[in-house]
MDAnalysis code that builds the backbone (N, CA, C; Angstrom):
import MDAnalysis as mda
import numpy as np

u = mda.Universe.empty(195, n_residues=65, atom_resindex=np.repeat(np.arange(65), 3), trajectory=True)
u.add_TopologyAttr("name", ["N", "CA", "C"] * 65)
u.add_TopologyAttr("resid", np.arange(1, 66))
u.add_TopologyAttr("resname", ["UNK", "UNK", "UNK", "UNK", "UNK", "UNK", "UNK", "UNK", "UNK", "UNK", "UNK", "UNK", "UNK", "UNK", "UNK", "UNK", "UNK", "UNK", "UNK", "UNK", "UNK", "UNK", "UNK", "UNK", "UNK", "UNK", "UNK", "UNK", "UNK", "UNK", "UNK", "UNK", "UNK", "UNK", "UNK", "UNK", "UNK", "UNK", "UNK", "UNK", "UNK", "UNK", "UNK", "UNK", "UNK", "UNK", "UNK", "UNK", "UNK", "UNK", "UNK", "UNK", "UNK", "UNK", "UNK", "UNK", "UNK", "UNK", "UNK", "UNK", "UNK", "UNK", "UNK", "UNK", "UNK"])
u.atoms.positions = np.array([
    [0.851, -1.166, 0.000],
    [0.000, 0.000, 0.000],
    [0.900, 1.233, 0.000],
    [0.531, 2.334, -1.227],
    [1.498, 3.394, -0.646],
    [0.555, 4.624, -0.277],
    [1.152, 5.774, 0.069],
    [0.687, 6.583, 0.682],
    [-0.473, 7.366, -0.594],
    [0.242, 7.400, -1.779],
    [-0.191, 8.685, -2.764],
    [-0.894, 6.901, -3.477],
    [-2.008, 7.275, -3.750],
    [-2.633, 6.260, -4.743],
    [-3.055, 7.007, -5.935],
    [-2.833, 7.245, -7.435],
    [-4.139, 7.375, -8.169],
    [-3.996, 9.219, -8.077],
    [-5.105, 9.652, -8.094],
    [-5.294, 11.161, -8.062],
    [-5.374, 11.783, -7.053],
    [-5.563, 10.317, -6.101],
    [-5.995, 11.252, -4.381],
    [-4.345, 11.225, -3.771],
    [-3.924, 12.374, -3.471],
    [-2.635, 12.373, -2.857],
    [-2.452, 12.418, -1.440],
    [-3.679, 12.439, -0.851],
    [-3.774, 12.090, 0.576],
    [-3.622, 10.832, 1.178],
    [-3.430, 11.267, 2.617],
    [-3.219, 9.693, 3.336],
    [-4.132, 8.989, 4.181],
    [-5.281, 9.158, 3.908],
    [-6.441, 9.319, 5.214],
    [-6.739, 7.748, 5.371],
    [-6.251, 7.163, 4.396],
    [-6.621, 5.638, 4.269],
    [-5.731, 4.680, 5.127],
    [-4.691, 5.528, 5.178],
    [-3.234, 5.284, 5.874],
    [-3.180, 5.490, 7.258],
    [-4.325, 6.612, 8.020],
    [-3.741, 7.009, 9.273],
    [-4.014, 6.097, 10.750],
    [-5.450, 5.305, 10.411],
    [-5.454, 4.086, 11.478],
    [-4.337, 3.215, 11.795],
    [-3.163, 3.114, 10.476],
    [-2.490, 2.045, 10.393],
    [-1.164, 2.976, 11.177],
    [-1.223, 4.359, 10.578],
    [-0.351, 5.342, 11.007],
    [-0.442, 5.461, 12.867],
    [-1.138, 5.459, 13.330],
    [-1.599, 5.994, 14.882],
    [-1.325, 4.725, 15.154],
    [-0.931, 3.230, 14.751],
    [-1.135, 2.032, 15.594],
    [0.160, 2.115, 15.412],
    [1.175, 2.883, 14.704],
    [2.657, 2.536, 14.629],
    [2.773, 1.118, 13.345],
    [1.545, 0.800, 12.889],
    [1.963, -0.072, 12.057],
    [2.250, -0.450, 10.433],
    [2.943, 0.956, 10.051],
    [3.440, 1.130, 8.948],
    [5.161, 0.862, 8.804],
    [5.104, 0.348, 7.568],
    [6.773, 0.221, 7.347],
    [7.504, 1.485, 7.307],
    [8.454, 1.647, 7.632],
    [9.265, 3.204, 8.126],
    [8.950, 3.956, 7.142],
    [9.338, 3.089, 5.848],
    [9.550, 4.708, 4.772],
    [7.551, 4.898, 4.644],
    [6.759, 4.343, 4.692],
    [4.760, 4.841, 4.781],
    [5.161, 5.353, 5.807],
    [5.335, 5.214, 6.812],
    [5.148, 5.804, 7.978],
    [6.213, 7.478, 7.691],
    [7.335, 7.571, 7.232],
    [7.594, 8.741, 6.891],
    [6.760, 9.949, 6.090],
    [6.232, 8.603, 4.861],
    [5.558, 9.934, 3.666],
    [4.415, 10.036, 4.696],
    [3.689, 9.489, 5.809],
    [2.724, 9.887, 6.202],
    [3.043, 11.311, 6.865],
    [3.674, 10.500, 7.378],
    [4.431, 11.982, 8.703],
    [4.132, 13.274, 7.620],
    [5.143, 13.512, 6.722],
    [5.530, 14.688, 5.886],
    [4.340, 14.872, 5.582],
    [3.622, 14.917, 4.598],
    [2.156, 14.570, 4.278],
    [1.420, 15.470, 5.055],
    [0.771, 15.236, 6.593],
    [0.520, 15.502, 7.864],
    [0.974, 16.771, 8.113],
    [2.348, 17.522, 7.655],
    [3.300, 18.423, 8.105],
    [1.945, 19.443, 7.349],
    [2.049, 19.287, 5.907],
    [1.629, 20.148, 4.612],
    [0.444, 20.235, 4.599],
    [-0.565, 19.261, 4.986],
    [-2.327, 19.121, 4.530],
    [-3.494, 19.179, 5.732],
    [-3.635, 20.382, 5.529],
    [-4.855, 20.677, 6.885],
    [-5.973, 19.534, 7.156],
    [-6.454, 19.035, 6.033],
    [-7.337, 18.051, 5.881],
    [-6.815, 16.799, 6.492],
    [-5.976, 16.164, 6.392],
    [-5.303, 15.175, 6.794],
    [-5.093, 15.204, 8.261],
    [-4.291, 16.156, 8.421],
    [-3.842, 16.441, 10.007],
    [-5.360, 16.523, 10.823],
    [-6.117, 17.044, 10.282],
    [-7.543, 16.856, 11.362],
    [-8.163, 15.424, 10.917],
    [-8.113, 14.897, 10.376],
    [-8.248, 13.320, 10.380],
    [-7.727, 12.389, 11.258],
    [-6.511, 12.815, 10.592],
    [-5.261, 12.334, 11.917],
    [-5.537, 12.366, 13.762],
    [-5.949, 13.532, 13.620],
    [-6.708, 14.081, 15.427],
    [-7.229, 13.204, 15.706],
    [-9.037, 13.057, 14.720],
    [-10.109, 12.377, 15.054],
    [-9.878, 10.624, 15.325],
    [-8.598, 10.199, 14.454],
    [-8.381, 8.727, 14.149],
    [-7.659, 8.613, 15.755],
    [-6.409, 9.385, 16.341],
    [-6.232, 9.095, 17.124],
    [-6.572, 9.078, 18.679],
    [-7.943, 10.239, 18.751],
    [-8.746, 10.432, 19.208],
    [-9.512, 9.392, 19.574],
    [-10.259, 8.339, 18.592],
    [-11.084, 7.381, 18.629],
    [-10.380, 6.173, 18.956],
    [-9.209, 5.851, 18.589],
    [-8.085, 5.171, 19.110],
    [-7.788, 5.295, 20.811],
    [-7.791, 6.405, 21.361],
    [-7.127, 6.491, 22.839],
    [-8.800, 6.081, 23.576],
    [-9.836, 6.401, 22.768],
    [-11.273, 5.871, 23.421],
    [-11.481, 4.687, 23.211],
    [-10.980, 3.385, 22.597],
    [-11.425, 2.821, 22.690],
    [-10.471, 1.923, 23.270],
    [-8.926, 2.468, 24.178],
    [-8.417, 1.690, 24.783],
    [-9.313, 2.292, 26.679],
    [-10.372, 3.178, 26.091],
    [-10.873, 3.305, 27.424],
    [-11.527, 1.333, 27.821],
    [-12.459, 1.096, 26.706],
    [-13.436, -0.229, 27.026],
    [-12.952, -1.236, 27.335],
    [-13.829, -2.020, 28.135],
    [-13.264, -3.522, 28.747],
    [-14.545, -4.270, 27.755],
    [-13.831, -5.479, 28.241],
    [-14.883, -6.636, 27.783],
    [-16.164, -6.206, 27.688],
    [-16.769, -6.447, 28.754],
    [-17.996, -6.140, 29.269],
    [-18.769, -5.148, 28.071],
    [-18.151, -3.733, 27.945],
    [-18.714, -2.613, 26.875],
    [-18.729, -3.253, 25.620],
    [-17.749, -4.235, 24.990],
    [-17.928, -4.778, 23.579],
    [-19.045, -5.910, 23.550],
    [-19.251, -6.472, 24.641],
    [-20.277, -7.499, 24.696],
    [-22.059, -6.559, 25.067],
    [-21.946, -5.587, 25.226],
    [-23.365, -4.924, 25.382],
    [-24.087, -4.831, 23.488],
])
């Protein structure tokens, strides 16, 4: 998977994988840079890791309701 696909030069597809640390260095770089330059992205970025730090709030129990 790379960062720039096609016409869309954004990374928004990229940033769940980006916030888990689980991109290969050089994705995980063009993300970074990317992020530096694109307002759109970087507030994606927020919301993804945002929803990420909430859902290391839940236990068992909340996924089974």
């Amino acid at each position: 998977m790379t960062a720039e696909r096609g016409d869309d030069p954004h990374v928004r597809q990229l940033l769940g994988a980006y916030v888990l640390d689980a991109l290969p260095e050089g994705e995980s770089g063009t993300v970074a840079r990317h992020l530096q330059r694109c307002d759109a992205c970087a507030a994606a970025y927020v919301e993804v890791a945002d929803a990420v730090c909430l859902l290391a709030l839940l236990d068992e129990t909340d996924l089974l309701e």
